[in-house]
C-alpha positions in Angstrom: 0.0 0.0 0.0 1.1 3.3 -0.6 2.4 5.4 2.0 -0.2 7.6 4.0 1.5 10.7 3.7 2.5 10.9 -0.6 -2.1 10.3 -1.1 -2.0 14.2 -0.6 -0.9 13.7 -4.3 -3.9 11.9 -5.2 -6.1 14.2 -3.3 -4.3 17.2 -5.4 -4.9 15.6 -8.9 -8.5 14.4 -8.1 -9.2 18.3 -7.3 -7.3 19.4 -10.5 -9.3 16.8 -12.3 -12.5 17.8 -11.3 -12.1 21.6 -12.3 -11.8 20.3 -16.0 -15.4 18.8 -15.8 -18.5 21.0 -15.9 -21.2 21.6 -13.2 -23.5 18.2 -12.7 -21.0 15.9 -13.8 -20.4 12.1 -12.6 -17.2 10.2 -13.5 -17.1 6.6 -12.9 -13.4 5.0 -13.5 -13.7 1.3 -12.5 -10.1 -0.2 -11.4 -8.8 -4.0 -13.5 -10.9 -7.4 -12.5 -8.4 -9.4 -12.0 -7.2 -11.4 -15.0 -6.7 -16.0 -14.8 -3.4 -17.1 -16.2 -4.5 -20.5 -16.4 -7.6 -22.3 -14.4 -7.7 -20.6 -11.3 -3.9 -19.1 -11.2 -4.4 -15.6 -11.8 -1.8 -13.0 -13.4 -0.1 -10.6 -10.7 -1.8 -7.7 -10.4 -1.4 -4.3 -11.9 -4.2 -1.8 -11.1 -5.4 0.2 -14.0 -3.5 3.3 -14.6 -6.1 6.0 -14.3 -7.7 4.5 -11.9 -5.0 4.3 -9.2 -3.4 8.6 -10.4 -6.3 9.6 -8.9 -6.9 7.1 -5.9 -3.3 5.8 -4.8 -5.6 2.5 -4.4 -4.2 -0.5 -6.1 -7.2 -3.1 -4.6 -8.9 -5.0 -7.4 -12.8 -4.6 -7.8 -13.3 -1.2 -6.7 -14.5 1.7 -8.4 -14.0 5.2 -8.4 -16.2 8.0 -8.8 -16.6 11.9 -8.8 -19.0 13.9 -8.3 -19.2 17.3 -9.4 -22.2 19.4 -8.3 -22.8 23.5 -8.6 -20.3 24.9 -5.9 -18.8 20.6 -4.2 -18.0 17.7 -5.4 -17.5 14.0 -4.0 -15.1 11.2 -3.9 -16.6 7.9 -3.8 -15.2 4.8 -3.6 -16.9 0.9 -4.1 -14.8 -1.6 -2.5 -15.1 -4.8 -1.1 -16.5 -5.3 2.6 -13.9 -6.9 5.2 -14.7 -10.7 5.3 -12.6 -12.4 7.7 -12.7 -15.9 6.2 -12.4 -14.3 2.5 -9.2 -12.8 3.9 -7.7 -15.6 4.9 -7.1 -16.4 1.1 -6.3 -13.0 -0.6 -5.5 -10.9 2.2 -6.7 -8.0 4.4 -8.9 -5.8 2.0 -9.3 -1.9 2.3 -12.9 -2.1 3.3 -15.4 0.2 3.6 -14.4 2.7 6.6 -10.1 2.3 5.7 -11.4 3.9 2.0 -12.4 7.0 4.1 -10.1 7.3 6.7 -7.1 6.3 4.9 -8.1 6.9 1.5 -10.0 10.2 1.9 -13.3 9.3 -0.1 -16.3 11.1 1.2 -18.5 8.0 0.4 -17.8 4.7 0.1 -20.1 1.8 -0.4 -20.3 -2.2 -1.1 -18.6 -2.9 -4.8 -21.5 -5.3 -5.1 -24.0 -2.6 -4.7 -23.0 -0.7 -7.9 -25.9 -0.4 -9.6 -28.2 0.9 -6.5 -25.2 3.8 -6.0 -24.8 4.4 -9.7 -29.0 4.7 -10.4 -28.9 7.2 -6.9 -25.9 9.4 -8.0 -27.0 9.6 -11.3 -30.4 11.6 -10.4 -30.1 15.4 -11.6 -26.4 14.6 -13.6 -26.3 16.3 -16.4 -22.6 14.6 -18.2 -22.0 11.4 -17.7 -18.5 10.0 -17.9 -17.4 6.3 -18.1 -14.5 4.6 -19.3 -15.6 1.7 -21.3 -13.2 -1.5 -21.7 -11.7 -1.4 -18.7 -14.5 -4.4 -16.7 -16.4 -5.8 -19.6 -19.4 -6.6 -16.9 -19.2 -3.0 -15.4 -20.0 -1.5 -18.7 -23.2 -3.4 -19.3 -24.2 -2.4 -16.8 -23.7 0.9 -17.0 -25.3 0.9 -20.5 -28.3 -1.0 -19.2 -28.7 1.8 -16.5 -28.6 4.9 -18.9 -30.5 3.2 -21.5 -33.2 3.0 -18.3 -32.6 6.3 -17.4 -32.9 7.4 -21.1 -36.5 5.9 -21.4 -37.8 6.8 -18.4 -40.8 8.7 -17.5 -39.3 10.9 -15.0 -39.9 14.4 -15.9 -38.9 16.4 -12.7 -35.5 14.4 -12.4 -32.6 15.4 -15.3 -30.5 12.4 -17.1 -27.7 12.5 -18.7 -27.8 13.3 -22.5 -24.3 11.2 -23.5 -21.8 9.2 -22.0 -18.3 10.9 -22.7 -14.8 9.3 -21.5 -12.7 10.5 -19.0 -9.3 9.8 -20.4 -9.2 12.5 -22.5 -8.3 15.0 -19.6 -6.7 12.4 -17.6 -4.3 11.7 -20.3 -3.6 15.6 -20.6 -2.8 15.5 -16.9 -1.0 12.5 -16.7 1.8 14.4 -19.4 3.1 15.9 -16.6 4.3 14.4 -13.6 4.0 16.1 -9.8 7.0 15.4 -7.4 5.6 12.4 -5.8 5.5 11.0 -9.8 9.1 12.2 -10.3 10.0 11.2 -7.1 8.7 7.2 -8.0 10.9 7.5 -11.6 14.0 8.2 -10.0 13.7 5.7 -8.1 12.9 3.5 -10.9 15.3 4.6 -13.0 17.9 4.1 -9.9 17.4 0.7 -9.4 16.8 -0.5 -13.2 20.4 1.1 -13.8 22.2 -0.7 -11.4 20.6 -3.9 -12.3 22.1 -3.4 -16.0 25.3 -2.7 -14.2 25.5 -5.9 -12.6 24.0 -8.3 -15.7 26.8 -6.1 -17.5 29.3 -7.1 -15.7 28.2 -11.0 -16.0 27.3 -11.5 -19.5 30.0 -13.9 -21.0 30.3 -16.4 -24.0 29.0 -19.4 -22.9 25.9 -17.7 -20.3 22.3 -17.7 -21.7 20.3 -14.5 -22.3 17.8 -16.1 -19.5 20.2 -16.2 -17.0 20.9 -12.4 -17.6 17.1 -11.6 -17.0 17.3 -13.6 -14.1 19.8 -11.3 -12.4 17.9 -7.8 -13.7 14.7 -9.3 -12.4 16.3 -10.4 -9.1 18.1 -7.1 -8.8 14.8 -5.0 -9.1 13.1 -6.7 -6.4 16.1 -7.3 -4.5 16.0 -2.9 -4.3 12.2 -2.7 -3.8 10.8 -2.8 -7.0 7.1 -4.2 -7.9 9.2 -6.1 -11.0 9.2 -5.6 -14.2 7.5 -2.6 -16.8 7.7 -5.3 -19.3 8.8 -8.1 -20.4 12.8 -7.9 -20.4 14.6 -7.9 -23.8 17.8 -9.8 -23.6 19.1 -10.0 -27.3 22.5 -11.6 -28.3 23.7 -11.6 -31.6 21.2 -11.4 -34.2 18.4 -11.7 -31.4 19.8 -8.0 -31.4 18.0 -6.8 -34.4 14.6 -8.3 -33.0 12.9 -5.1 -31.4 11.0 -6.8 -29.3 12.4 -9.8 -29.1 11.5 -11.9 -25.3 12.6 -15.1 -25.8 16.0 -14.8 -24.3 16.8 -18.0 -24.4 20.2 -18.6 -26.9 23.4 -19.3 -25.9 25.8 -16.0 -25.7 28.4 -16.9 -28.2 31.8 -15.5 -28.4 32.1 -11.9 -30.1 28.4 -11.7 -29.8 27.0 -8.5 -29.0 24.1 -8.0 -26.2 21.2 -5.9 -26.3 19.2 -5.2 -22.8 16.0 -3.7 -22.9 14.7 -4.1 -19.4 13.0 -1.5 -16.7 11.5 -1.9 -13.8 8.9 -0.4 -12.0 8.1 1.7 -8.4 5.0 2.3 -7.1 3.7 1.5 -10.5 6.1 3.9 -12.3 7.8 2.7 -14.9 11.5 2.9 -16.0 12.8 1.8 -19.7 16.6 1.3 -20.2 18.3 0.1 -23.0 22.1 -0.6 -23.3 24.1 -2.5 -25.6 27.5 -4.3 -25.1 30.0 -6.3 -26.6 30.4 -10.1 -24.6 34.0 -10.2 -25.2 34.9 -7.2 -23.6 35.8 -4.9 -26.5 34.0 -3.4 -29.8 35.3 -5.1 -33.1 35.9 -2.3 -35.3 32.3 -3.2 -37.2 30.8 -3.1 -34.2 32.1 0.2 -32.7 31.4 2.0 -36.0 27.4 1.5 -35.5 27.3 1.8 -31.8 29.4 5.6 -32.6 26.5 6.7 -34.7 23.5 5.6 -32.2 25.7 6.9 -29.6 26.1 10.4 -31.4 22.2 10.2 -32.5 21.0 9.8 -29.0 23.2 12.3 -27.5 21.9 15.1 -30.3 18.5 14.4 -29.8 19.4 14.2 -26.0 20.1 17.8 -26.8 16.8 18.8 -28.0 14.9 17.8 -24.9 13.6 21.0 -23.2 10.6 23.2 -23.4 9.5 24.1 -26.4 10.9 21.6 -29.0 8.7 18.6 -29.9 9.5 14.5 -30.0 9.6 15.5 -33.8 12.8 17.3 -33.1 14.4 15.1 -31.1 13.9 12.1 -33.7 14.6 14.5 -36.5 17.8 15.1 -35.0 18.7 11.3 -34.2 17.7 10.6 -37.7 20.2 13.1 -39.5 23.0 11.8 -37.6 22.2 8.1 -38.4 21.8 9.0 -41.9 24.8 10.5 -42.6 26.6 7.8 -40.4 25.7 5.4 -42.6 26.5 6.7 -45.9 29.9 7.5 -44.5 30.2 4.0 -44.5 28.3 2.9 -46.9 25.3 1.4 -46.1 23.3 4.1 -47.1 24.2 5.8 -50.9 22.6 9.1 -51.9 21.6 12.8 -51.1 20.7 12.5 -47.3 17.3 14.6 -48.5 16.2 11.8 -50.9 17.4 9.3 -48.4 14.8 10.8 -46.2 12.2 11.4 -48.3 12.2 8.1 -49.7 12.4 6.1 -46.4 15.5 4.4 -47.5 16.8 4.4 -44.0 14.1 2.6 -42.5 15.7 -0.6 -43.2 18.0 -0.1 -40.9 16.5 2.5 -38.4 12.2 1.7 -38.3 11.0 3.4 -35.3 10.2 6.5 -33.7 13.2 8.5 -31.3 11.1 7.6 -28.1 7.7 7.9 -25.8 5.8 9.4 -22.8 7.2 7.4 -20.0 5.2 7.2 -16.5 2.1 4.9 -15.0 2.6 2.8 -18.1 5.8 1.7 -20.1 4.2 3.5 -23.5 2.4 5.8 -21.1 -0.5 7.8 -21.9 -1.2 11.4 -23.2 -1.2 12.7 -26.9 1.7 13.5 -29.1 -0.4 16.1 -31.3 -2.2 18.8 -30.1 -5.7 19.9 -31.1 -4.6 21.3 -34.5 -2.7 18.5 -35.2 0.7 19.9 -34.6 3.2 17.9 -32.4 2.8 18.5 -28.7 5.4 20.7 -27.9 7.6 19.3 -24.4 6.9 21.1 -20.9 8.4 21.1 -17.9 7.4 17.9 -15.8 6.8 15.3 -19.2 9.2 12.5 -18.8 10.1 10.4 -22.0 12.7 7.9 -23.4 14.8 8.8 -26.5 15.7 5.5 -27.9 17.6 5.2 -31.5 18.9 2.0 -32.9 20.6 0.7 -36.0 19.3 -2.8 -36.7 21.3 -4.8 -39.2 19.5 -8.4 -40.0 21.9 -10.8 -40.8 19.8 -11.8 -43.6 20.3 -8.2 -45.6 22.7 -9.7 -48.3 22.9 -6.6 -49.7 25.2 -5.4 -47.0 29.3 -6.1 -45.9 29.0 -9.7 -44.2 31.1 -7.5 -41.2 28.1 -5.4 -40.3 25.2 -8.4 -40.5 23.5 -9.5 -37.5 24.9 -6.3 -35.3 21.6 -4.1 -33.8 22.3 -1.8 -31.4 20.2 0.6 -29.8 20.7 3.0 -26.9 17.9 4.5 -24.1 17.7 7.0 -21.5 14.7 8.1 -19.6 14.6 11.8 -19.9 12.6 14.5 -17.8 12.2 17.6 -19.0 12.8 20.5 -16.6 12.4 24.3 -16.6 15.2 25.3 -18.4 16.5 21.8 -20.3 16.0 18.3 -18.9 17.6 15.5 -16.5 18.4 11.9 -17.9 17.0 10.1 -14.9 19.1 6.8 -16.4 22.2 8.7 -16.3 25.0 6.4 -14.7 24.2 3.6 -16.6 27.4 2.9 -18.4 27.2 4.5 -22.5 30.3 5.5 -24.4 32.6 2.6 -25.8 35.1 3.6 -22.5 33.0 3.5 -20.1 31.3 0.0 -21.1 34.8 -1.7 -22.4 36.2 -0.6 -18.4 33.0 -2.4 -16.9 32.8 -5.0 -19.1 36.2 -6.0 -18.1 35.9 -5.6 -14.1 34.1 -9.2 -14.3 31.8 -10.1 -11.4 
């Protein structure tokens, strides 16, 4: 459970939330059912990510909802009711009187009793707003309800006219983090850079990619970590040029190189790190000339982070240098503008610079604005800036030295007042700095 005294943040965003929504509004945002694995072994549980930025509550079957009157407005929360011989199974839940006294809801009520709450609250609401997909049960209900409400015969008692979702401005928000958020990524970021330190340090010919997940995934727990932001990527050789490749499970063979893609998360937060490394301790000369122009493209776009400049600039940036990195030795021929235009380098660089980072891995929020023009970065967004040169052993058409090398490199980057802070930074980068660790062995 969260700590008592960081759900002032909550409190804060559930107050700047409500100001968005006009007079006579109700907002319903019902947290993730729990989700079977196989039979009855269920999947470890993530709360939804809306749900929990404006509750701190990470309790399956509960429900939040706001509601906004002329001049007030209420937090209410549906949980489950304590049940002593339930707990025994799953644990102590929140129950009614902890989801006011800890939690701070005006209200709370049975999660059972939904639809009695919902058909109560409802009377004289004027916008209705409901996140559908989230509890496939929840929403048919919820349409069944307003369709009743809809055909009616009250007269004296308003409805609402349309159900509109919630995300919209909760995404908005969610673009930029408070302290508590920031806080949580540090931390993150902290912990998911000293676990690449360590698998670092161990990869060797010989070692399997799983047993180099084993030791990020026991290092982020091992520091306090909930696990995982997604499932690691631990690439060698031509597993390198697989973007999201999660098998991990080939042998590390000598002169391979090693891609990590792995993050963890705290308090929900998510961290996304990427490094790449040579497993015999030292760049061939192949080798070192791609990782030079990812390196070079991420620190430019790097560069571009800060308030006012767009993700556009940052991957336009990344993209030049990449371009011209591979003409210069050969693997790209041309004018650089036709190069561009044309797409040519996509074969070897196929994604965007980065994303928003925060509640979720690909977190939310939009990337274009209501005019369609990229969202320009301010203070408090927190993204990755990710480039990678991906060379398939399989392209023929390329030298036989530079086949089955991919390489990319990613920070986790917050932007600040005045520039930004790489949260990752630490995590070892230029061809020194990994070549030293790789060498220090275990």
């Amino acid at each position: 459970m969260i700590l008592k005294e960081n759900l002032k943040y909550f409190e804060a965003r559930r107050k700047a939330f409500i100001n968005y929504l006009p007079d006579y509004s109700l907002v319903v945002i019902p947290n993730k059912p729990i989700s079977i694995r196989s039979n009855d072994v269920e999947y470890k549980y993530k709360p939804n990510s809306d749900f929990y930025y404006l509750t701190g509550l990470d309790e399956p079957n509960s429900i939040c909802i706001l509601k906004k009157e002329k001049k007030s407005f209420q937090f209410i929360l549906l949980v489950e009711p304590k049940d002593k011989n339930r707990e025994i199974w799953t644990g102590k839940k929140i129950g009614l009187e902890r989801a006011k006294s800890i939690f701070k809801a005006d209200l709370s009520f049975p999660v059972l009793n939904f639809e009695t709450t919902f058909r109560e609250l409802t009377k004289d609401i004027e916008f209705l707003y409901f996140t559908f997909g989230v509890d496939k049960e929840l929403d048919l209900k919820v349409i069944n309800i307003f369709n009743e409400l809809k055909t009616s015969n009250r007269t004296t008692i308003k409805s609402p006219k349309s159900i509109s979702d919630s995300r919209d401005i909760i995404h908005k928000m969610r673009l930029i983090k408070d302290k508590y958020e920031i806080a949580c990524m540090e931390k993150a970021a902290e912990i998911s850079k000293n676990a690449h330190i360590l698998a670092m340090t161990y990869a060797r010919e010989g070692s399997y990619e799983y047993e180099l997940e084993a030791i990020l995934e026991y290092r982020f727990r091992h520091n306090g970590s909930n696990g995982p932001a997604y499932p690691s990527i631990v690439g060698s050789g031509n597993n390198c040029t697989i973007l999201h490749y999660i098998e991990n499970n080939k042998k590390i063979k000598k002169n391979d190189l090693i891609l990590i893609d792995a993050g963890c998360e705290y308090d929900y937060y998510a961290s996304d790190l990427t490094r790449t490394f040579p497993e015999n301790k030292k760049f061939t000369s192949a080798q070192k000339d791609i990782y030079s122009i990812v390196l070079e493209a991420q620190l430019k776009a790097i560069q571009e982070v800060k308030p006012g400049k767009t993700l556009n600039h940052c991957h336009d940036k990344a993209l030049s240098v990449i371009v011209d990195g591979l003409k210069s030795i050969g693997l790209l021929k041309g004018t650089k503008d036709k190069i561009i235009k044309n797409g040519e380098y996509k074969k070897f660089f196929m994604h965007k610079i980065g994303h928003w980072l925060g509640l979720d891995v690909h977190d939310a929020g939009p990337y274009y604005d209501e005019k369609g023009n990229p969202l320009k970065l301010s203070s408090g967004m927190v993204l990755t800036i990710e480039p990678g040169i991906y060379i398939s052993d399989d392209l023929l058409d390329v030298p036989e030295m530079y086949r089955g090398i991919g390489i990319r490199i990613e920070d986790d980057v917050l932007v600040t007042k005045k520039g930004h802070k790489v949260l990752t930074q630490g995590t070892p980068k230029t061809i020194n700095e990994i070549e030293l660790l790789s060498s220090s062995g275990v």
